[in-house]
mmCIF file of the C-alpha atoms, coordinates in Angstrom:
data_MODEL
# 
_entry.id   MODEL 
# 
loop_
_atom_site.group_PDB 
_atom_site.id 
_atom_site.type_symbol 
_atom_site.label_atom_id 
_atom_site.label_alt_id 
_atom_site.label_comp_id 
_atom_site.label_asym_id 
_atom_site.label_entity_id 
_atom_site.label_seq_id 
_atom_site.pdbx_PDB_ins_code 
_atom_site.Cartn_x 
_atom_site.Cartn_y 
_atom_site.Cartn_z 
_atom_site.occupancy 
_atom_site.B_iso_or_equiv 
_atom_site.pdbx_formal_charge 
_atom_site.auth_seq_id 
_atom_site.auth_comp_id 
_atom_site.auth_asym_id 
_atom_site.auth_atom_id 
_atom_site.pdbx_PDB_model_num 
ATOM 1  C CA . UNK A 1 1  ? 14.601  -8.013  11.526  1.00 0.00 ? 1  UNK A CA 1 
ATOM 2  C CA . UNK A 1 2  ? 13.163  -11.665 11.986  1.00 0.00 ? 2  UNK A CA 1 
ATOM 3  C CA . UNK A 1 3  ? 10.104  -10.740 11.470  1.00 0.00 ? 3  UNK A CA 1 
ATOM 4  C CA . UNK A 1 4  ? 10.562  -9.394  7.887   1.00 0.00 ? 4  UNK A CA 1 
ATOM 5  C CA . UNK A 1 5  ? 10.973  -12.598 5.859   1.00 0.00 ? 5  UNK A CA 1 
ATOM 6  C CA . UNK A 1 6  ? 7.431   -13.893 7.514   1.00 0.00 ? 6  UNK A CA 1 
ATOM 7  C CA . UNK A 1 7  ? 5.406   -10.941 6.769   1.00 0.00 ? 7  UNK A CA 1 
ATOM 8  C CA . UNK A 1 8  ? 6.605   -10.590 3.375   1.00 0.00 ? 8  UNK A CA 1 
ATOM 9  C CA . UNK A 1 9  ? 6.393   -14.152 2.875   1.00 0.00 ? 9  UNK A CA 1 
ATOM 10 C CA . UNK A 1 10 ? 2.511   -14.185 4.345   1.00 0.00 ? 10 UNK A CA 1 
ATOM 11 C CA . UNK A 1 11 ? 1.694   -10.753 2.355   1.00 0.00 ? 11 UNK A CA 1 
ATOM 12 C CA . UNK A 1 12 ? 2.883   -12.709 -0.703  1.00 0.00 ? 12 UNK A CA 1 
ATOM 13 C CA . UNK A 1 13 ? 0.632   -15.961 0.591   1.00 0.00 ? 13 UNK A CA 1 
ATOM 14 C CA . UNK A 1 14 ? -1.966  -13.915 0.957   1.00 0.00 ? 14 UNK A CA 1 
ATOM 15 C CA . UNK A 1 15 ? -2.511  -12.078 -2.018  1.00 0.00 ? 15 UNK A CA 1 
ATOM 16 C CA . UNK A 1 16 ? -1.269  -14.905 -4.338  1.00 0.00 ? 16 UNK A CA 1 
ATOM 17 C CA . UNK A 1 17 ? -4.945  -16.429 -4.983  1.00 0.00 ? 17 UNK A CA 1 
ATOM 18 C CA . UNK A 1 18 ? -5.403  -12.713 -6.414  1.00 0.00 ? 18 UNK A CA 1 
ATOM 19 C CA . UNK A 1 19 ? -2.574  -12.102 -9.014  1.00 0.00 ? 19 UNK A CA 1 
ATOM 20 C CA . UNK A 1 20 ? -3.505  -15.928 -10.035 1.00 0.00 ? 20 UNK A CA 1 
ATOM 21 C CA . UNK A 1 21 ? -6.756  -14.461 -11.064 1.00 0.00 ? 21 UNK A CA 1 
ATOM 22 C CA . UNK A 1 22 ? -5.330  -11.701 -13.108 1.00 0.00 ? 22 UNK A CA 1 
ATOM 23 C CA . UNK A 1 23 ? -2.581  -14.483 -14.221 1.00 0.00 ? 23 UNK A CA 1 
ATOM 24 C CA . UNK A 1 24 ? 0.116   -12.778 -13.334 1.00 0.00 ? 24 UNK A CA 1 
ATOM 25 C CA . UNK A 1 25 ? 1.223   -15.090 -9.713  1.00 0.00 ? 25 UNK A CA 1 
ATOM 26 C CA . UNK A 1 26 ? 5.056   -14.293 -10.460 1.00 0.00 ? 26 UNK A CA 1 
ATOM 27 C CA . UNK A 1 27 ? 4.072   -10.804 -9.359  1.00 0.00 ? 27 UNK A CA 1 
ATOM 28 C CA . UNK A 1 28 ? 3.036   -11.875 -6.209  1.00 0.00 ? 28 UNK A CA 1 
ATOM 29 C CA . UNK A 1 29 ? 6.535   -11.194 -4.588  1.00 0.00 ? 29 UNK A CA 1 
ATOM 30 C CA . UNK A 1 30 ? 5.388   -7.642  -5.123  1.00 0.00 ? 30 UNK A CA 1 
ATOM 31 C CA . UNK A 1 31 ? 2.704   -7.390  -3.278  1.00 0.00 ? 31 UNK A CA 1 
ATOM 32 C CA . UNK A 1 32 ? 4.484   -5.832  0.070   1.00 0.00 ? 32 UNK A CA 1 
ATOM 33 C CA . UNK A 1 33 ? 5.725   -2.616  -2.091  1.00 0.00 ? 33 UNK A CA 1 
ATOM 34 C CA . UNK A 1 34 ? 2.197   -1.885  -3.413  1.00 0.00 ? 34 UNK A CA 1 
ATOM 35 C CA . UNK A 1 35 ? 1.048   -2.218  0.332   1.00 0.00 ? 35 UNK A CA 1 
ATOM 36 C CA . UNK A 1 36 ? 4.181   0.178   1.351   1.00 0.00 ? 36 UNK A CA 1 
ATOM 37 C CA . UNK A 1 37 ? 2.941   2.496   -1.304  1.00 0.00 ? 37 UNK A CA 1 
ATOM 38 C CA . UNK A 1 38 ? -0.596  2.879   -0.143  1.00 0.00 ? 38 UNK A CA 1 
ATOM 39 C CA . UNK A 1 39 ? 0.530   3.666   3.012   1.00 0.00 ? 39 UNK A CA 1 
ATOM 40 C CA . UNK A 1 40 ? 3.154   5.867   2.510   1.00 0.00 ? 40 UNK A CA 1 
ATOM 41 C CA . UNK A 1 41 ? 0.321   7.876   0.803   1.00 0.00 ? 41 UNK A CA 1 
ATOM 42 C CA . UNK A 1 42 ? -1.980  7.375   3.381   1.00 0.00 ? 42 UNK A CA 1 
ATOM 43 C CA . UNK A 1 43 ? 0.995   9.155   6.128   1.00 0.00 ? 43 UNK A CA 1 
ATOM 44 C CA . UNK A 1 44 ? 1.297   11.893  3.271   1.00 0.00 ? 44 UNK A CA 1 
ATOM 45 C CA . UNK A 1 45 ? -1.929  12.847  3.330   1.00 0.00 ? 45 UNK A CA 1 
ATOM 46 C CA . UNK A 1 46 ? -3.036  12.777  7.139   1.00 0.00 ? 46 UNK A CA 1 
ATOM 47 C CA . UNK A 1 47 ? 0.966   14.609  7.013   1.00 0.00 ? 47 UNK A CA 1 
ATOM 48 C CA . UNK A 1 48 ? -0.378  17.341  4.743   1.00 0.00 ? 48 UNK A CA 1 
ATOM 49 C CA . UNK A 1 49 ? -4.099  17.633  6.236   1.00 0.00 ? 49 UNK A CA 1 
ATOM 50 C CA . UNK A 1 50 ? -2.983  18.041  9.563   1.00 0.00 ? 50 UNK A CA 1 
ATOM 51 C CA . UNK A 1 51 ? -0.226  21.003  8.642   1.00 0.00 ? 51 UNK A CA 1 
ATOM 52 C CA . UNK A 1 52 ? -2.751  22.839  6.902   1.00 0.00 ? 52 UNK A CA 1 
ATOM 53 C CA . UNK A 1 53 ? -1.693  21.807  3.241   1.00 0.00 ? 53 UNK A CA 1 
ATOM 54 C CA . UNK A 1 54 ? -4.591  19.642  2.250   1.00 0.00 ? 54 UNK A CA 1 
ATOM 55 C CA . UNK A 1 55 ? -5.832  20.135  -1.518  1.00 0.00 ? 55 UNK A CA 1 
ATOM 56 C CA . UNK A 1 56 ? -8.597  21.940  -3.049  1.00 0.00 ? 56 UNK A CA 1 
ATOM 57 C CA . UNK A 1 57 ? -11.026 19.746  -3.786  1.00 0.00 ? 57 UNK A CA 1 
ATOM 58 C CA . UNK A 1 58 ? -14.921 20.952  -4.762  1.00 0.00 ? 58 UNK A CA 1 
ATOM 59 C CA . UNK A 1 59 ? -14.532 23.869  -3.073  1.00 0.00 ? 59 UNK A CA 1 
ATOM 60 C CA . UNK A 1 60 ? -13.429 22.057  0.031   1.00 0.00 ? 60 UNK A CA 1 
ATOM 61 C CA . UNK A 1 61 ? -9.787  21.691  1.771   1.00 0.00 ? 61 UNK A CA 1 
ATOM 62 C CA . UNK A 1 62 ? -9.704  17.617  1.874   1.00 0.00 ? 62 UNK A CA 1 
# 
């Protein structure tokens, strides 16, 4: 639970140079739920693929 604070703190650090570049730093903050979001997807998918349930895709179960 110590740890939290510093990762979301350097996950905000690190991805502030990019949201300056799109002006919008105040955003920054967010950064660690987009991250959480990609890989929740990421579980879902490997999740589905591996239980059989991966879409059709061009023919092909990906």
């Amino acid at each position: 639970r110590r740890w939290l604070p510093a990762t979301w703190l350097a996950a905000t650090i690190a991805g502030l140079p990019w949201m300056q570049r799109f002006g919008s730093s105040a955003l920054a903050p967010a950064i660690p739920f987009g991250a959480l979001a990609i890989q929740l997807a990421a579980v879902w998918g490997i999740t589905n693929r591996a239980l059989g349930r991966g879409l059709s895709w061009k023919g092909r179960r990906v």
